[in-house]
N, C-alpha and C positions, 0 to 999 in steps of 0.2 A: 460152439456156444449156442444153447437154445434161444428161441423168441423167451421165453421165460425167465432164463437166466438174466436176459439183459436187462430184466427190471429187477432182479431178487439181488442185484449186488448191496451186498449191506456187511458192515462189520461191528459187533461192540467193542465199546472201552470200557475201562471200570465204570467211567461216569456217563458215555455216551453212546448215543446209538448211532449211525452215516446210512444212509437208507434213502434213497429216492423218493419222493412224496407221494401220497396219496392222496384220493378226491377229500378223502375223513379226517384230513389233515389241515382243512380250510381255517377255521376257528383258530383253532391255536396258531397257524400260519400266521393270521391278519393281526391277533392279539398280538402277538411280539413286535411286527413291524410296527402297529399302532404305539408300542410302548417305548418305540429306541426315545432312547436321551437326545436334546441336541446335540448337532456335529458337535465331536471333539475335537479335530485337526481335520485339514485338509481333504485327506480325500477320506474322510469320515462321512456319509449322506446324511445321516443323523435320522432327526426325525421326518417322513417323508409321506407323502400324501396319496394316501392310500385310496382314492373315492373311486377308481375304474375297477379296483379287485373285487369283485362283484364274486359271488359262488360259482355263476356259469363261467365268469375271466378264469378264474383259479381253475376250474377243470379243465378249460381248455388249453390251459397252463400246463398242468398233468398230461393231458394228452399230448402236446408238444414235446414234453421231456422225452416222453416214451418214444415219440417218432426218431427224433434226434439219438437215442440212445440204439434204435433200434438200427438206425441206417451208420453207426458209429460216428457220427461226426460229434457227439459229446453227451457226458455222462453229466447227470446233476443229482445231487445229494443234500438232503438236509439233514441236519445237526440239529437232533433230540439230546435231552437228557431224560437218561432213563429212569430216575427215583420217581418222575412225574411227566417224564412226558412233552414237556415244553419245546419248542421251536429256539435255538438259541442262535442258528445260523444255515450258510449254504456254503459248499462248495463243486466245483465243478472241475471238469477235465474237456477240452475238445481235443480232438484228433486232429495233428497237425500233419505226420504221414505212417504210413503204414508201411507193406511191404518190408525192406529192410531197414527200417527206423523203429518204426514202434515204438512212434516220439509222439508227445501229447504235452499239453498246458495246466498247470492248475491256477485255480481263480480260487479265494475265500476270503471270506467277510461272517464274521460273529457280530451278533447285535450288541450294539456299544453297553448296554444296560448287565452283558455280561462278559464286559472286560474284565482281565487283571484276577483270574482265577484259574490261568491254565487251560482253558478250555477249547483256544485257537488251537494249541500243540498238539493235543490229545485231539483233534478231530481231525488236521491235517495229517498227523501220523496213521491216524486208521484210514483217510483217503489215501496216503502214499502206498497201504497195503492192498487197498483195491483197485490201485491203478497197475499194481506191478504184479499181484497175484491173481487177479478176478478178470482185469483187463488187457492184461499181456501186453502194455504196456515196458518197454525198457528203460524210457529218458522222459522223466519230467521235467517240464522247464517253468519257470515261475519268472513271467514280467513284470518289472516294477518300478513306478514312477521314480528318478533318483531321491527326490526326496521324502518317500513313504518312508520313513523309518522303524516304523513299527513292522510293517510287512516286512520288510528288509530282517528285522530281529527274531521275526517266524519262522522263516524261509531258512535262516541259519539255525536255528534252536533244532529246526526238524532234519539236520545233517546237509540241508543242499548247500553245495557251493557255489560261490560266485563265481561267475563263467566272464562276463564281459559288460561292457556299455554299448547297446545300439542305438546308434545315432537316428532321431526322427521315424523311429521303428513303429511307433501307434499314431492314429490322427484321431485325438479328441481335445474336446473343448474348440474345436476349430483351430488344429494346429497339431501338427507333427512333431508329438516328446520323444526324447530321448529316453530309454529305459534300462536300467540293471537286469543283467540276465540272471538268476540262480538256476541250478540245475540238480539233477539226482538222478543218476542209474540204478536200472535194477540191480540188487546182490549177484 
């Protein structure tokens, strides 16, 4: 894979595009964030305070994906929709090992403003194709708080299975949670 390639990972859906950001991507970026609804549940962030995302932040935003992407340690993608363009979400992948694993994580979050229209499924399922087609990728794995249930109902909607519970597997919020594993091999 080319320096080049690392950035052109991108796939469409009917309704959306997965595409890495761009510096021309600032405005509608901050627009969306500015628009989420308050939290809806739990680990919803809702609406969130956007005053450091400055244009120079955001680029060097951009330039960080790229480095991260470039050295493989993770891939980030935003979620357009293509009738117009809009910002509706991220999702991401880090590299957890290589060599004989070509095992990675996915992370995603749609902006609450457009829940409830299909649009998680349809952008993690064109992530799951760029992680196993573009990234060579084998084994995704999706971490999740036990009580995110939503995420939990994505995570199943897009084929993965539930693998397990590990115990005090992530430390946030000042504190070591417990997390649901799902999972997904390549075909």
């Amino acid at each position: 894979m080319t320096t080049k390639d690392k950035f052109d990972n991108q796939l469409e859906t009917d309704r959306l595009l997965v595409r890495p950001l761009k510096k021309e991507d600032y405005k509608n970026w901050l627009n969306e964030y500015e628009n989420r609804l308050p939290s809806q549940h739990r680990h919803d962030e809702g609406k969130m305070d956007m005053s450091i995302c400055t244009l120079e932040w955001f680029h060097n935003l951009v330039d960080k994906h790229q480095e991260l992407a470039l050295e493989d340690k993770a891939h980030i993608f935003g979620v357009f929709r293509k009738n117009d363009g809009t910002h509706i979400g991220m999702i991401d992948f880090s590299t957890l090992g290589r060599d004989d694993f070509q095992w990675g994580r996915i992370g995603y979050t749609i902006h609450n403003q457009y829940w409830r229209v299909g649009y998680g499924k349809e952008a993690v399922n064109a992530a799951l194709d760029i992680a196993f087609q573009q990234l060579n990728f084998h084994r995704i794995e999706a971490h999740i708080n036990l009580d995110n249930t939503p995420s939990v109902k994505l995570a199943e909607s897009v084929g993965m299975e539930f693998e397990c519970i590990r115990k005090g597997f992530i430390f946030e919020n000042g504190e070591w949670t417990d997390n649901t594993v799902y999972f997904k091999n390549a075909n």
